[in-house]
ChimeraX commands (.cxc) that place a marker at each C-alpha (Angstrom):
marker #1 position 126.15,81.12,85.50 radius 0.5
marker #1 position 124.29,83.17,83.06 radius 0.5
marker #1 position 121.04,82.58,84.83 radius 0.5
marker #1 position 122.19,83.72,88.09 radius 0.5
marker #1 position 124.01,87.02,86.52 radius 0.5
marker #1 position 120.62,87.74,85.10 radius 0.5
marker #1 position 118.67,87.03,87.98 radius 0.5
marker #1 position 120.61,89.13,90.01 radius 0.5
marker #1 position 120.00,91.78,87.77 radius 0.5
marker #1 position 116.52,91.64,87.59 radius 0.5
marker #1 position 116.05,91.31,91.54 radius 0.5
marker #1 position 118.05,94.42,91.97 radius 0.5
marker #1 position 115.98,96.48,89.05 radius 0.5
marker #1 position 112.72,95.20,90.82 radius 0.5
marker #1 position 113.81,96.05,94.22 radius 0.5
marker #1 position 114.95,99.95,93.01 radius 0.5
marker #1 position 111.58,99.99,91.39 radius 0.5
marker #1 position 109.27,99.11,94.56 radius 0.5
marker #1 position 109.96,102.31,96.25 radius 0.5
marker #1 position 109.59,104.74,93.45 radius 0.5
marker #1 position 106.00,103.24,92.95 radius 0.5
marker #1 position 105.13,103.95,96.64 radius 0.5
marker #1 position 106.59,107.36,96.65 radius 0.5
marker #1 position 104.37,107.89,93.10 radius 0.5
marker #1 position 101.27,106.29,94.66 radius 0.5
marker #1 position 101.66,108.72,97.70 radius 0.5
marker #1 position 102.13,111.75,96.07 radius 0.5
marker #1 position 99.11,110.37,93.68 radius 0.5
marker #1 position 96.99,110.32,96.30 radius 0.5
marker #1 position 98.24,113.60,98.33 radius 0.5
marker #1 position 97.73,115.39,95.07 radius 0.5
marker #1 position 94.06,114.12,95.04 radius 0.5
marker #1 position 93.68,114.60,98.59 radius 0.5
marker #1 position 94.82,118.44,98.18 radius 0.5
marker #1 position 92.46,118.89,95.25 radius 0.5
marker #1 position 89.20,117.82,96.79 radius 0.5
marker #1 position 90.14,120.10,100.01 radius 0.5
marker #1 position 90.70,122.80,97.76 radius 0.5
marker #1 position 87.53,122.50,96.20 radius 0.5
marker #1 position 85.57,124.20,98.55 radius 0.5
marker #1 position 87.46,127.66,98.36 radius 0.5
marker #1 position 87.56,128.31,94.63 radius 0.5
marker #1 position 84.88,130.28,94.36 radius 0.5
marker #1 position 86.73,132.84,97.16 radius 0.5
marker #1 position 89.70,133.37,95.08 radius 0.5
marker #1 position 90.18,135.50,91.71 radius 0.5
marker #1 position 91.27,133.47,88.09 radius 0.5
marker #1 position 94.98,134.25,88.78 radius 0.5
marker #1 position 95.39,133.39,92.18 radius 0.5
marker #1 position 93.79,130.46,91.44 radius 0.5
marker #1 position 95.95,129.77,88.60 radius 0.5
marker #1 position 99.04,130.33,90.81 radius 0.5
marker #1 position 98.07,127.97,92.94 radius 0.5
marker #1 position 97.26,125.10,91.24 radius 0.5
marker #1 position 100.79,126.04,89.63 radius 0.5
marker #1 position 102.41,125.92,92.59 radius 0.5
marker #1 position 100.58,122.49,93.92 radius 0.5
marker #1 position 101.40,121.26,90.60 radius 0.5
marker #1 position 105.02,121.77,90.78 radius 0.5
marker #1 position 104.96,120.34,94.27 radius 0.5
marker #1 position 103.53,117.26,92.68 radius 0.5
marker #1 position 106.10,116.62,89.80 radius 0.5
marker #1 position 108.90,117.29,92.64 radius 0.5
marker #1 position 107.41,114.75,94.54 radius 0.5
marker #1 position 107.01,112.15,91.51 radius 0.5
marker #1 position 110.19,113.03,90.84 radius 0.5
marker #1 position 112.13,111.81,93.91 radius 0.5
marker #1 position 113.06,115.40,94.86 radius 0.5
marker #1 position 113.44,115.29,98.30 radius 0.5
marker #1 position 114.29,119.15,98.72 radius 0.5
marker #1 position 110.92,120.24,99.35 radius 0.5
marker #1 position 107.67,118.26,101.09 radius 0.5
marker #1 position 104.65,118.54,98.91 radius 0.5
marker #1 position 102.38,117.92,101.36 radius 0.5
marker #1 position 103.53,121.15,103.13 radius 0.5
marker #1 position 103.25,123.20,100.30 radius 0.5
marker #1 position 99.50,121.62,99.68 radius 0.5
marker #1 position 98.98,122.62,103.05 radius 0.5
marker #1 position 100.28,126.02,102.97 radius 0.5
marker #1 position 98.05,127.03,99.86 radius 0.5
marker #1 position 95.09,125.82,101.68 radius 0.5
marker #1 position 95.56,127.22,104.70 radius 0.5
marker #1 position 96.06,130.90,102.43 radius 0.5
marker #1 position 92.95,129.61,100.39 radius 0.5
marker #1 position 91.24,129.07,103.49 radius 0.5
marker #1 position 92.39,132.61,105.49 radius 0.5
marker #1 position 90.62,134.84,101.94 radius 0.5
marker #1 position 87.41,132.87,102.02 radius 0.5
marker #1 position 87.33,134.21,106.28 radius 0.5
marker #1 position 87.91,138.13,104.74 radius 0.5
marker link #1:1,2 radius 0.2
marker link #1:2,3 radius 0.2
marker link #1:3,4 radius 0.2
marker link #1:4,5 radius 0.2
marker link #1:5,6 radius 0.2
marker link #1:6,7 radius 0.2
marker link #1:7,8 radius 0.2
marker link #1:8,9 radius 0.2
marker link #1:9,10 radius 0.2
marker link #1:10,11 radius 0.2
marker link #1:11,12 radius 0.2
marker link #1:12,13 radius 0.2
marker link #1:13,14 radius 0.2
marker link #1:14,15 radius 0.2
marker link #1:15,16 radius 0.2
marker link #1:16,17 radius 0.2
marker link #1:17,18 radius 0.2
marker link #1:18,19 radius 0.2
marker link #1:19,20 radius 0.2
marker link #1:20,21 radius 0.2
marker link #1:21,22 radius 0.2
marker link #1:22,23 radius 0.2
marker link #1:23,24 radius 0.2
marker link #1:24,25 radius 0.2
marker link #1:25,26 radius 0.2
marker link #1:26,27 radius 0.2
marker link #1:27,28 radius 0.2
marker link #1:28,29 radius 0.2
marker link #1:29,30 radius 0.2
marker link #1:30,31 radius 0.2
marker link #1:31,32 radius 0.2
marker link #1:32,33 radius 0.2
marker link #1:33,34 radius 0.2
marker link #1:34,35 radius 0.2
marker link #1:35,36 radius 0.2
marker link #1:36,37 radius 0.2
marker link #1:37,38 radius 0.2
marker link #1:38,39 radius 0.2
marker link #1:39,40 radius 0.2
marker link #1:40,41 radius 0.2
marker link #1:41,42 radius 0.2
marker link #1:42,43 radius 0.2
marker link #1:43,44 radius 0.2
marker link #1:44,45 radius 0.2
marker link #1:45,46 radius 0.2
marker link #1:46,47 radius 0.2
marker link #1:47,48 radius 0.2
marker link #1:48,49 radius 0.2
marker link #1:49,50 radius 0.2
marker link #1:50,51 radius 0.2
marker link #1:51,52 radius 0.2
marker link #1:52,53 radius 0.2
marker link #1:53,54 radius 0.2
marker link #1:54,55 radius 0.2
marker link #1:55,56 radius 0.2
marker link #1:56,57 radius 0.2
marker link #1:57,58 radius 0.2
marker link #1:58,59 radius 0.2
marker link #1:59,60 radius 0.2
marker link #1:60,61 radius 0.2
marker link #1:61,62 radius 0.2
marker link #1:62,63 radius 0.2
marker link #1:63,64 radius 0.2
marker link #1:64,65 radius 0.2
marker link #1:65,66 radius 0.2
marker link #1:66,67 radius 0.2
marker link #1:67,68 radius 0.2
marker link #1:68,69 radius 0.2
marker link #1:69,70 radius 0.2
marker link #1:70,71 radius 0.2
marker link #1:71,72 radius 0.2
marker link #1:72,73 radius 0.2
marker link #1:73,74 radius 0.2
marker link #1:74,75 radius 0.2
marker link #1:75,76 radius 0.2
marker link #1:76,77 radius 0.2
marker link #1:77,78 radius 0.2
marker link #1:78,79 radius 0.2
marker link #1:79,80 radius 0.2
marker link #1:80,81 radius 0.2
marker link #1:81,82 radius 0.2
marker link #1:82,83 radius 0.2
marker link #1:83,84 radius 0.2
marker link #1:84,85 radius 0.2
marker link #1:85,86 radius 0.2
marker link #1:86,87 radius 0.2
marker link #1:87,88 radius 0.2
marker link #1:88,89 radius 0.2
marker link #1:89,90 radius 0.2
view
């Protein structure tokens, strides 16, 4: 009886586990995604906007490895491009 008690245990820790390594792995790889499309449009910014915005994509990151559902990183990745992306055209 013990085996089954403990087994049962185990299956539901490993099954709660499974999708808090996908969401981790996706917002692994958005991260890195945002990051090399960033790189481009560096140069077009100052040192504090810059700052700010790796900030802000940071914080957008530990949301997402964090389960917080309240806000999309990938939006917010896309929003700072598309800012980043609008001062390199002035």
């Amino acid at each position: 009886m013990k085996k089954i008690a403990v087994s049962l245990i185990v299956s539901f820790l490993a099954a709660g586990a499974t999708p808090t390594f996908a969401a981790k792995s996706d917002c692994d790889s958005g991260y890195k995604n945002f990051v090399t499309k960033m790189s481009p449009y560096v140069d077009n910014v100052s040192g504090d906007e810059l700052a700010g915005y790796v900030r802000k994509a940071l914080g957008a990151y530990d949301s997402c490895t964090a389960g917080d559902g309240s806000i999309t990183p990938h939006g917010v990745w896309d929003e700072i491009l598309a800012d980043m992306q609008a001062k390199k055209k002035n």
